[in-house]
N, C-alpha and C positions, 0 to 999 in steps of 0.2 A: 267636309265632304267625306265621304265613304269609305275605305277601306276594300281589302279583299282578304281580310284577315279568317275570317268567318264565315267557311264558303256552305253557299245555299242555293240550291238550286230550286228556276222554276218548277210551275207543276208538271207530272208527265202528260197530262192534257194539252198543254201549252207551248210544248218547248219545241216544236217543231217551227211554231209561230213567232216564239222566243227568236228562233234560231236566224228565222229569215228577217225580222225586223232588224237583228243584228246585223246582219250582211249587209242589207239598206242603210243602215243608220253610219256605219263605216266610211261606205261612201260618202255620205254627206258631209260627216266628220272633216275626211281626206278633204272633199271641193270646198267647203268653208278655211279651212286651212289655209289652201293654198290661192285661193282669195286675200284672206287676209297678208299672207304674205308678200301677195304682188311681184315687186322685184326685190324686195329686199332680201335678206339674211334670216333663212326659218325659227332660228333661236331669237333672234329680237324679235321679230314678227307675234313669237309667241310671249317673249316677253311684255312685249308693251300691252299685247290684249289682256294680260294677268293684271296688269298694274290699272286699267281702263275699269276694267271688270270690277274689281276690289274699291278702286276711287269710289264705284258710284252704289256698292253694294246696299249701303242703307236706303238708299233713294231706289232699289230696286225690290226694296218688301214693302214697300206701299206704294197700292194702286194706285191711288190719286196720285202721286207722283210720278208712277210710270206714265200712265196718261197725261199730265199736263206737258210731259217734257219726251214725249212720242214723235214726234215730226222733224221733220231732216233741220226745219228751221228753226228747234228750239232743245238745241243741247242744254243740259242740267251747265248752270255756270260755276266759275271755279271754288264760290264760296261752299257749293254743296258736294265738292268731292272732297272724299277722306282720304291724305296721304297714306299711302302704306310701305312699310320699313321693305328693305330690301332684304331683310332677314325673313320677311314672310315670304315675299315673291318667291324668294331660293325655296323655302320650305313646299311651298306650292305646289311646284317645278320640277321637285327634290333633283335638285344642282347644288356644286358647294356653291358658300356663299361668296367666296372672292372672285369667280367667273362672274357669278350675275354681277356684284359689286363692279367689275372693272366693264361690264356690256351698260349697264343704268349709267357708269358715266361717260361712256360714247355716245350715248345714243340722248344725253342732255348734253352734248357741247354739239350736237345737231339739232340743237330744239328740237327733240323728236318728246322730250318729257321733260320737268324739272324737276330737283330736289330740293326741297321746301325741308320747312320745321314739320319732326314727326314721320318723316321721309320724299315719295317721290308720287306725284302727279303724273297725267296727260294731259295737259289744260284744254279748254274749250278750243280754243285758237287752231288747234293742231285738227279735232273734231271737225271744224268747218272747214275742211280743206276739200278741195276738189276730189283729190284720190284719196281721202279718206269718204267723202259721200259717195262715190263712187262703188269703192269695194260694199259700202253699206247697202246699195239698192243690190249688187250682184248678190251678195248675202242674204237679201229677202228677196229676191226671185228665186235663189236654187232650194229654201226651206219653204215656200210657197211649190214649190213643187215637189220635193219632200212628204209636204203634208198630202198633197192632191194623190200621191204616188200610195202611202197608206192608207189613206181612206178608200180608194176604190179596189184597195183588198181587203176592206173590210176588217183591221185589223185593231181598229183604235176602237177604245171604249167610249161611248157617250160621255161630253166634259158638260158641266154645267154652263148655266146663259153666263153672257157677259154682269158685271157688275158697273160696270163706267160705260159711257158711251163717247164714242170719237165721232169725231166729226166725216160723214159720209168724202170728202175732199181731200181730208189727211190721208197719206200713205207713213205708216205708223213705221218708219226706219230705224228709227236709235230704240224706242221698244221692242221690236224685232230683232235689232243685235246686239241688245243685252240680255236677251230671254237663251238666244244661240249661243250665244259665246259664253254663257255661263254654263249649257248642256256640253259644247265642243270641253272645255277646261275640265266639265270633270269626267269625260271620259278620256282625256288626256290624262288626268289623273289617277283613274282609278287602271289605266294599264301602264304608267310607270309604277303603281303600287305592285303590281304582280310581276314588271320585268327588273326595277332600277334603275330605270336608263329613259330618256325622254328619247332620244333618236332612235335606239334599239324599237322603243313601244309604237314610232310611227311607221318603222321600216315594215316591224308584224304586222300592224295590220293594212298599207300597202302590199303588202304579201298577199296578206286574206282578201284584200278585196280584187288583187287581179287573179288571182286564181279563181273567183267564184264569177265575176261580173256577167259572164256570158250566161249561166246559168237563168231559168226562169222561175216563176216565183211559187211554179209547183214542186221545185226544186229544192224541199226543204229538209230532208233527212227522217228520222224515224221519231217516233216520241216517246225516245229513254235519253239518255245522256252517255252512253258507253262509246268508243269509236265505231263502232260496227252502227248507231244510230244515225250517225254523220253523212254528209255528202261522201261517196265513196270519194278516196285518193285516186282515180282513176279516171273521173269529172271533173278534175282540177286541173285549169291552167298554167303551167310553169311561169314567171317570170323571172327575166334577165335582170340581171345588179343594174345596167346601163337605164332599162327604164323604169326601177324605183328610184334612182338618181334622178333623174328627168322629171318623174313627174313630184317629187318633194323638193326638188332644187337643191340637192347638196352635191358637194364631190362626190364624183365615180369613187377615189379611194376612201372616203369617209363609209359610205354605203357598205364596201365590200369588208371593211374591217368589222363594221358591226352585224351586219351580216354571219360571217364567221362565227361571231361569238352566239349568234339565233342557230346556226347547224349544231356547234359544240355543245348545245345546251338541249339537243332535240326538242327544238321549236320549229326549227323548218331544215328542208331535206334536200339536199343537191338532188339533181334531175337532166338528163342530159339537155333539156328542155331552159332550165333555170331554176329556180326556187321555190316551192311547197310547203303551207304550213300542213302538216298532214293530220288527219283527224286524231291519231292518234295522241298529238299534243292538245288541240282545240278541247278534248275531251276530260283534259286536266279538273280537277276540282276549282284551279285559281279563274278557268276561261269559263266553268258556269256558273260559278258566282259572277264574274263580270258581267254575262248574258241576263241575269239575275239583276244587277246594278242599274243595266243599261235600260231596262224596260221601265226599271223605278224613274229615271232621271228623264228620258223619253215622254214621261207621263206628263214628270212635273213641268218642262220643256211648255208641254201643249194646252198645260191647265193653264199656262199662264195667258196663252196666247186667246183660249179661249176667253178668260175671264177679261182680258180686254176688248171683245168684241171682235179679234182680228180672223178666227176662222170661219166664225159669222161673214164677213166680208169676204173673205176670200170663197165660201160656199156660195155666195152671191152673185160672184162674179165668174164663178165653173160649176154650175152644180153638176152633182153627184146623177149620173145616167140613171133611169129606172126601169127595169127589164119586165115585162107583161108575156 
């Protein structure tokens, strides 16, 4: 995955589009999240999807295998997942490794995964569970709506036809949530690249997305990259530590300490209101390369989806309004 080492930014044609897709795609991020999460513990939650993701990565660059193995009733079985070491997970995640080390063996003495020869699974068994099918269709309803949400802004570029064909019947779930949660990871990724911190980088951008959410979609800032092209700080919603706690499910005091270290670092701004990532940090060289990252990875997201036939279907099933 990517980096934010070598910041680049989109064109200044683009970036106002950049800008808003990012906003959008934030959110989607956060509600996949905390899907996945459910009731659990947000650090396992992301843990296991890291370890899911990777098991089947090979089985996830060939089509004919994403396609045969698409459907809620026909997870890939345990001989086609590749363990992976809990020195990559950490490296992933960037966590040291004796946390994750001591969370992968909690969360196998709860069969939530096993450690095998080579490292650590999520076997099928776990895949077929109710509230794991579950969080899966909620996960393909909120990026089916995701997609319907950018398309009639007209913001996606023409993906090429399908190359496989699914079966009109099939609702394509595990293709669906491994095409996401490979997007979700590496923009998970790529903003602990620029903060260090996997909690710090979800609390920013719960930041950015209650501050902007009210906002409409003509609501996009200027097309240069300076703070002065930005949503002014004066359109931004404050949020309280108590409901970025609430809505990521960690402790109040966990929130408010990293927190802390996003004001000391001028990334976000006390407010009698609550907390502001204010444009003037957004404007960093590290946040438009990310905007830069995110539109790359955004793409690949949809190319995959297209070349399975699934926005075919989904266009099928809502089309696109035609204005005369």
């Amino acid at each position: 995955m990517s980096s934010l080492a070598s910041p680049r930014a989109p064109s200044p044609s683009s970036i106002a589009t950049a800008r808003l897709m990012g906003r959008l795609a934030m959110a989607f991020v956060l509600d996949v999240v905390a899907i996945v999460r459910g009731r659990r513990d947000l650090v396992d939650a992301l843990l296991l999807a890291t370890i899911v993701q990777a098991n089947t990565a090979a089985l996830s660059s060939e089509i004919e295998l994403q396609a045969a193995f698409a459907g809620a009733d026909h997870p890939p079985p345990d001989d086609l997942r590749s363990p992976v070491s809990i020195n990559a997970v950490a490296h992933s995640l960037q966590m040291p490794f004796e946390t994750v080390r001591r969370r992968v063996h909690r969360l196998a003495q709860k069969r939530l995964c096993q450690q095998v020869e080579g490292g650590v699974i999520v076997p099928t068994s776990i895949l077929m569970t109710p509230e794991y099918l579950k969080s899966s269709f909620e996960g393909y309803e909120r990026l089916r709506a995701f997609y319907y949400e950018l398309r009639d802004l007209d913001v996606l570029p023409d993906f090429p036809p399908p190359t496989v064909e699914l079966s009109a019947e099939l609702a394509p779930l595990r293709a669906v949530a491994r095409l996401s949660t490979d997007y979700v990871l590496r923009v998970v990724e790529t903003v602990m690249s620029a903060l260090g911190d996997l909690l710090e980088g979800l609390i920013l951008i719960t930041v950015v997305r209650c501050n902007t959410e009210h906002l409409s979609a003509s609501q996009r800032g200027g097309a240069g990259t300076t703070p002065q092209d930005f949503v002014t700080d004066s359109l931004r919603r404050p949020v309280r530590v108590s409901t970025i706690a609430w809505r990521l499910g960690l402790p109040m005091e966990t929130v408010r300490r990293h927190a802390a270290g996003l004001v000391d670092r001028g990334l976000c701004v006390k407010t009698r209101g609550g907390l502001i990532a204010p444009a003037e940090a957004l404007a960093r060289p590290a946040f438009i390369q990310f905007m830069a990252e995110n539109l790359i990875n955004l793409h690949r997201m949809f190319a995959g989806l297209a070349q399975l036939g699934v926005l075919q279907a989904w266009d099928d099933l809502n089309p696109r309004s035609v204005l005369v």
